[in-house]
Structure formats: C-alpha cells, structure tokens
C-alpha positions as CSV (number, residue, x, y, z in Angstrom):
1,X,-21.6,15.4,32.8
2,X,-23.3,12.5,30.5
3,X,-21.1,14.1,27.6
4,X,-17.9,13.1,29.3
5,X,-18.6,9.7,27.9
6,X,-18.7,11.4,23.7
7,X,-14.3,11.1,24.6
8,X,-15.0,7.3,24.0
9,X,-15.2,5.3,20.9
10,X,-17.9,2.9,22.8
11,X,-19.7,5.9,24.6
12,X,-19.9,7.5,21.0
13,X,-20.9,4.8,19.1
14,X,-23.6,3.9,21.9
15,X,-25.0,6.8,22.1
16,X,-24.8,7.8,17.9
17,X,-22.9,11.1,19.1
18,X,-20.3,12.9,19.6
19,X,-18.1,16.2,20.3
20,X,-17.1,18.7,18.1
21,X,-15.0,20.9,19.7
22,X,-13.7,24.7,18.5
23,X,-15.1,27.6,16.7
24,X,-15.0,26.1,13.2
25,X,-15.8,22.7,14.0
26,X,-19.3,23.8,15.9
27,X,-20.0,26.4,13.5
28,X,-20.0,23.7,10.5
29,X,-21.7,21.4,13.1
30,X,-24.9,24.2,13.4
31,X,-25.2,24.6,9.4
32,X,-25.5,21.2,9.1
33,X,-27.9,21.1,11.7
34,X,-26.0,18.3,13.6
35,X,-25.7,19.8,17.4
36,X,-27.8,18.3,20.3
37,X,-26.2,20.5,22.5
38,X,-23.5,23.4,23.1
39,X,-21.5,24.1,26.2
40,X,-18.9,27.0,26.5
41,X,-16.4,28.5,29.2
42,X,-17.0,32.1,30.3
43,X,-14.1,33.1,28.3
44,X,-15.1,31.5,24.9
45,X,-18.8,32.8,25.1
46,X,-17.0,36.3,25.1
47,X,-14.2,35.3,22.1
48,X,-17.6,33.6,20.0
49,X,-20.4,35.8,20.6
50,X,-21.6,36.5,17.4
51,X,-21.6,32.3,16.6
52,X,-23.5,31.7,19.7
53,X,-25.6,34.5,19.5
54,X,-28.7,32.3,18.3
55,X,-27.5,29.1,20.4
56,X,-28.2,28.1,24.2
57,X,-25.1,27.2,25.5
58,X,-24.5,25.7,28.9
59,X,-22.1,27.3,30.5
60,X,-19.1,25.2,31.4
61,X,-15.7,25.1,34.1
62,X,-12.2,25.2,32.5
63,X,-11.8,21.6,34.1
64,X,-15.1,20.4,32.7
65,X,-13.6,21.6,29.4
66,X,-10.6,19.6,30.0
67,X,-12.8,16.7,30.5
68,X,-14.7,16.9,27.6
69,X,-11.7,17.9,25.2
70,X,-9.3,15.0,23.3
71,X,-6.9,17.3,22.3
72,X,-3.8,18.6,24.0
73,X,-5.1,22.4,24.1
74,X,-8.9,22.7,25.1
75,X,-10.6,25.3,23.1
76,X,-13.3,25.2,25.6
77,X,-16.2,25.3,22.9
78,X,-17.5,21.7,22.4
79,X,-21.0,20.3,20.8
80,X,-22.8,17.3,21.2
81,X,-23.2,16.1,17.9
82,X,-25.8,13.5,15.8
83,X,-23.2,10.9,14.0
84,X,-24.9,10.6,10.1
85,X,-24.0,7.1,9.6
86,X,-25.7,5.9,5.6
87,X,-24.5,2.7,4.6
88,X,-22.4,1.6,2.1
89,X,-25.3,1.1,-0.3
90,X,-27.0,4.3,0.2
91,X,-23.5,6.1,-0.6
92,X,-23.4,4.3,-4.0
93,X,-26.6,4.7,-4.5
94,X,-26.3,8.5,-5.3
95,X,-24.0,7.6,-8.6
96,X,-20.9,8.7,-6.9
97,X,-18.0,9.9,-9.0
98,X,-14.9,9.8,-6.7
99,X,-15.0,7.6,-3.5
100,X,-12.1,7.7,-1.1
101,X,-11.3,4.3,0.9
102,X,-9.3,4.1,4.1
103,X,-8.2,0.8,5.6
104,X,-7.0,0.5,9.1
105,X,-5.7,4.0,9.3
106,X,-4.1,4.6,12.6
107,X,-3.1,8.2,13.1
108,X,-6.0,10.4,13.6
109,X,-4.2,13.9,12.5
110,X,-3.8,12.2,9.0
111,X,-7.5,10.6,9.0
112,X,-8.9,14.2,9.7
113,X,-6.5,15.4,7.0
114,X,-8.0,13.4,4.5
115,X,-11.7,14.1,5.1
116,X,-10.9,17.9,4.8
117,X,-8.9,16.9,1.5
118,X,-11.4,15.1,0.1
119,X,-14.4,17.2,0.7
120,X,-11.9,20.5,-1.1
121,X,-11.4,17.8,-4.3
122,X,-15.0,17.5,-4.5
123,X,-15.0,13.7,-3.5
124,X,-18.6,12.3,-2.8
125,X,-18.1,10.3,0.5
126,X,-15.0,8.5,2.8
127,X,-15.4,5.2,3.5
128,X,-13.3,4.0,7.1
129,X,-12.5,0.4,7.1
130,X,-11.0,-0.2,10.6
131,X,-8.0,2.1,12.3
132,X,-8.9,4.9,14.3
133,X,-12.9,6.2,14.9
134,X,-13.3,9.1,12.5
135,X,-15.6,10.6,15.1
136,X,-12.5,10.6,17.6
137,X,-11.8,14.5,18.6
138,X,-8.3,14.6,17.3
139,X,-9.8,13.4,13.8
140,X,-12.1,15.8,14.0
141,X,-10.8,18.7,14.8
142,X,-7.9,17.9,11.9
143,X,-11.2,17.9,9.5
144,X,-11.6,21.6,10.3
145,X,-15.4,21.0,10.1
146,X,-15.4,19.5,6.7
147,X,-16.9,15.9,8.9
148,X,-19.8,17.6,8.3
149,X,-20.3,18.3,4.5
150,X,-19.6,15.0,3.1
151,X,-20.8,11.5,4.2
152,X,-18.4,9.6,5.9
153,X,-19.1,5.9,6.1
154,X,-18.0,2.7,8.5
155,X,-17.9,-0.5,6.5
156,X,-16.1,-3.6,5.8
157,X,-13.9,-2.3,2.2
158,X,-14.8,-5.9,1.1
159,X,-18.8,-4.9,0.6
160,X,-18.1,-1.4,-0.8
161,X,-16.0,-2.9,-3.8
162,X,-18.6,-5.6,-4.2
163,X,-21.2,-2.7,-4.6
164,X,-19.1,-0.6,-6.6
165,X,-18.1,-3.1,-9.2
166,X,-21.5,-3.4,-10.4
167,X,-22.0,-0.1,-10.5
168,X,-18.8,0.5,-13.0
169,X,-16.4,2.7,-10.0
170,X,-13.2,1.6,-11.0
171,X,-10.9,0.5,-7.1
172,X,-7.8,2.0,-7.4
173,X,-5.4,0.7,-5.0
174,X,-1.8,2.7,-4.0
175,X,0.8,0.5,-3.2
176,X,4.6,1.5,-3.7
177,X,5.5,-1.2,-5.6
178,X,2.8,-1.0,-8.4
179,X,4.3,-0.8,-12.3
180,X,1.7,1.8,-13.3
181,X,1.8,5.0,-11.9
182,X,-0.6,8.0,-11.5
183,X,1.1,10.0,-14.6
184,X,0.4,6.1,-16.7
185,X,-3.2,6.7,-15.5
186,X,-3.6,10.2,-16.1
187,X,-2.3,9.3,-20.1
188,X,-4.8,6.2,-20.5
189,X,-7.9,8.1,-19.6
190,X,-8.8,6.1,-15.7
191,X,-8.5,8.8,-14.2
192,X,-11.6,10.5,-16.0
193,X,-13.6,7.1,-14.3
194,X,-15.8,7.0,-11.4
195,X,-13.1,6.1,-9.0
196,X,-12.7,4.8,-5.7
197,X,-9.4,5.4,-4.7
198,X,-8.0,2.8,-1.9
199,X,-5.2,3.8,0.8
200,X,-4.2,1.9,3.4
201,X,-2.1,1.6,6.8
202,X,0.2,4.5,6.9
203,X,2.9,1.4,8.5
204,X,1.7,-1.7,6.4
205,X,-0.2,-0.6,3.5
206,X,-3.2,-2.3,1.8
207,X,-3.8,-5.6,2.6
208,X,-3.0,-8.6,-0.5
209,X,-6.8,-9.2,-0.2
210,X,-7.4,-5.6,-0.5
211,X,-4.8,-5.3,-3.3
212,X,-6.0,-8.6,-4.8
213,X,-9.4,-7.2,-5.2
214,X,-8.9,-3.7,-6.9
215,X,-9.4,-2.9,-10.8
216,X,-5.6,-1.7,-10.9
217,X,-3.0,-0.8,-8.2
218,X,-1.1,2.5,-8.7
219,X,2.0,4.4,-6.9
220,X,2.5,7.8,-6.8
221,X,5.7,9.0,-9.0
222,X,8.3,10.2,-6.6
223,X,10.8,12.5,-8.8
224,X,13.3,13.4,-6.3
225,X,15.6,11.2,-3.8
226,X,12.4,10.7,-1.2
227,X,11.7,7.2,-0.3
228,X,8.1,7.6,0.3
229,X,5.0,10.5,1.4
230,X,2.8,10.8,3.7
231,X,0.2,8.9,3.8
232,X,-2.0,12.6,3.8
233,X,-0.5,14.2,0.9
234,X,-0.2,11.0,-1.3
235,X,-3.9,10.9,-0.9
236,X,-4.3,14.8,-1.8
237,X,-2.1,14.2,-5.2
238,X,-4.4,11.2,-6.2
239,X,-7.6,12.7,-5.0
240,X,-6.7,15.9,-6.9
241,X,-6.0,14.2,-10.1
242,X,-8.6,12.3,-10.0
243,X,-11.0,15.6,-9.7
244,X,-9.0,17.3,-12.5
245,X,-9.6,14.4,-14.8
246,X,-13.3,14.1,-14.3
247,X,-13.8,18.0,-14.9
248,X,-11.6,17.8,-17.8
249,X,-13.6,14.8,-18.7
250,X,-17.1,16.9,-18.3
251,X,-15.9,20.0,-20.1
C-alpha cells in the first residue's frame, strides 16, 4: 500500500502528504477539503457511517491499519492528506496579529498540543523551526483536527523574525530566567502588540541566538513551590494572554 510510506517524515515530505488518522481528525480533514483519499476497517465504516456517508472509502485489513497507524491504538480510519505548506512570507503577509514560534520541539504529544491551543486562542499561524515533523501522526492526532484550520509553517525562526520586524510583530521569547514577566507585560500594554510569541526545546530552551534576537524575553510567573511547566501549558497561559489583550485592546 503506497500510503504505508505517509508513516515517514521523508515519504511525507516527498510526496506533500500525509495521514490523518481517527474520526475527528478526517472529519476536519474533509471540511477543509484536504483528503486525497480515505480507507477504513469493516468495523469503523459501521461506528462512522454518517461521516463517510458522502466519502469512497477503501476498505482496509486490521493489519493494514496497523501499518498505516503511528499511534499505539489504531483507530482504523486514516486519510491521505494534501500538506498546505505557505511560506513564511505569505504568513506575514496577511497582517497577522499573534504568531506562535516553536524551535526544536521534540515531543510530538506537546507539539500537537500547541497547534490545537493556538488555533482555540485565535492565533493566526504556527511556525516549526526544527524538532519533530508537525505532520507526524502522533502530532497530529494530539491537534484533534485543529492542523487543519490554521496554517502551520516550516522555516528557519531566523527569516520569520527578520520578516516580522519590519512589519512591527513584536518576538517575545520565554526563557526562565528572564526579569520581566508575563503579569510586567500584561501592565505595560505588549501584550495588546502583534506578537510572535517564541518557545523553545522543552529540555534546552531557546537558543542565545534565538534569545539574542527577540524584542524582549519573558517567563511565566510561577506562584507556588513548582520549579517549572510544561512546555504545553506555559504556551496556553502566554497565548491566552496575549488573545485577551488584543481583544481588550480592540474593544
């Protein structure tokens, strides 16, 4: 099966696509008018009728599902996907408001996390610098389908601040041992700015060129005895007061 070859970063990024796998994930996938193709076990034809009602599906083995699937628990509904890849330039070319920059990330569930974060803030695109392929399965099925209603872009972070400086999008950059924090930010009025918000490595951070490069670096206020937060929810907490600003900001 020529799909077999979407579990791949090289086979996807050959080909331009790759799998979708579940009932939400696909569904998204057909509003968007992404899927090339469908396949199905016997058994998830009869649990998603009514979604595949409109849809040829090939028919599929539980094995064959196994083959196609990068997860631990086959849902046995996978499509074939188009990848939407717009550059960096045509991202900031639609006068975006709030950016959100990964840079090396290296655990999928968190990666997949953030794209479905992002797209419920009401952020205008994710930009992967490195780290895991955000069209890997486990990324996203963690999106819950939300890889399809936002752009999410491959590019070197170095080109998108370039681009984004001369368009006024202040780089934010999280780092735990920054002076200002996102309560400082939230007082001074930043946060009401067209942001691109930077997170890096959940292991190493941002890089010092990375760091180096940003407007202003910012931490996350931690009131209780925890030493740090997941990479995920520090980026929900930013993303989120960075949305609330801008509304407030709007009126």
């Amino acid at each position: 099966m020529a799909a077999r070859r979407l579990t791949s970063r090289k086979g996807r990024h050959e080909a331009g696509l790759f799998l979708a796998e579940g009932a939400q994930a696909v569904r998204e996938a057909l509003r968007a008018k992404a899927v090339i193709e469908v396949f199905a076990t016997a058994d998830a034809l009869a649990r998603h009728e009514q979604l595949l009602a409109e849809v040829d599906v090939g028919q599929i083995s539980a094995k064959d599902a196994q083959a196609l699937s990068e997860t631990v628990t086959p849902q046995g509904l996978v499509a074939v996907c188009r990848m939407a890849q717009p550059s960096a330039a045509e991202v900031l070319d639609g006068a975006p408001r709030l950016l959100v920059v990964l840079v090396e990330p290296n655990d999928p569930g968190n990666l997949g996390t953030i794209i479905r974060t992002a797209d419920a803030a009401g952020a205008d695109a994710v930009v992967v610098d490195g780290g895991v392929d955000p069209y890997n399965g486990k990324v996203v099925r963690a999106s819950v389908g939300t890889l399809f209603h936002l752009p999410v872009v491959s590019c070197a972070v170095e080109d998108l601040l370039a681009g984004a400086a001369q368009r006024g999008i202040a780089a934010l950059a999280t780092t735990g041992r920054a002076s200002a924090t996102l309560d400082d930010l939230a007082t001074d009025g930043t946060l009401a700015r067209p942001t691109a918000w930077l997170f890096g490595n959940e292991a190493h951070g941002l890089p010092a060129s990375v760091l180096a490069a940003a407007d202003r670096e910012v931490r996350v206020p931690i009131y209780g005895r925890a030493e740090s937060l997941n990479l995920a929810v520090a980026a929900g907490i930013c993303l989120y007061a960075s949305a609330r600003a801008q509304r407030a900001a709007r009126g």
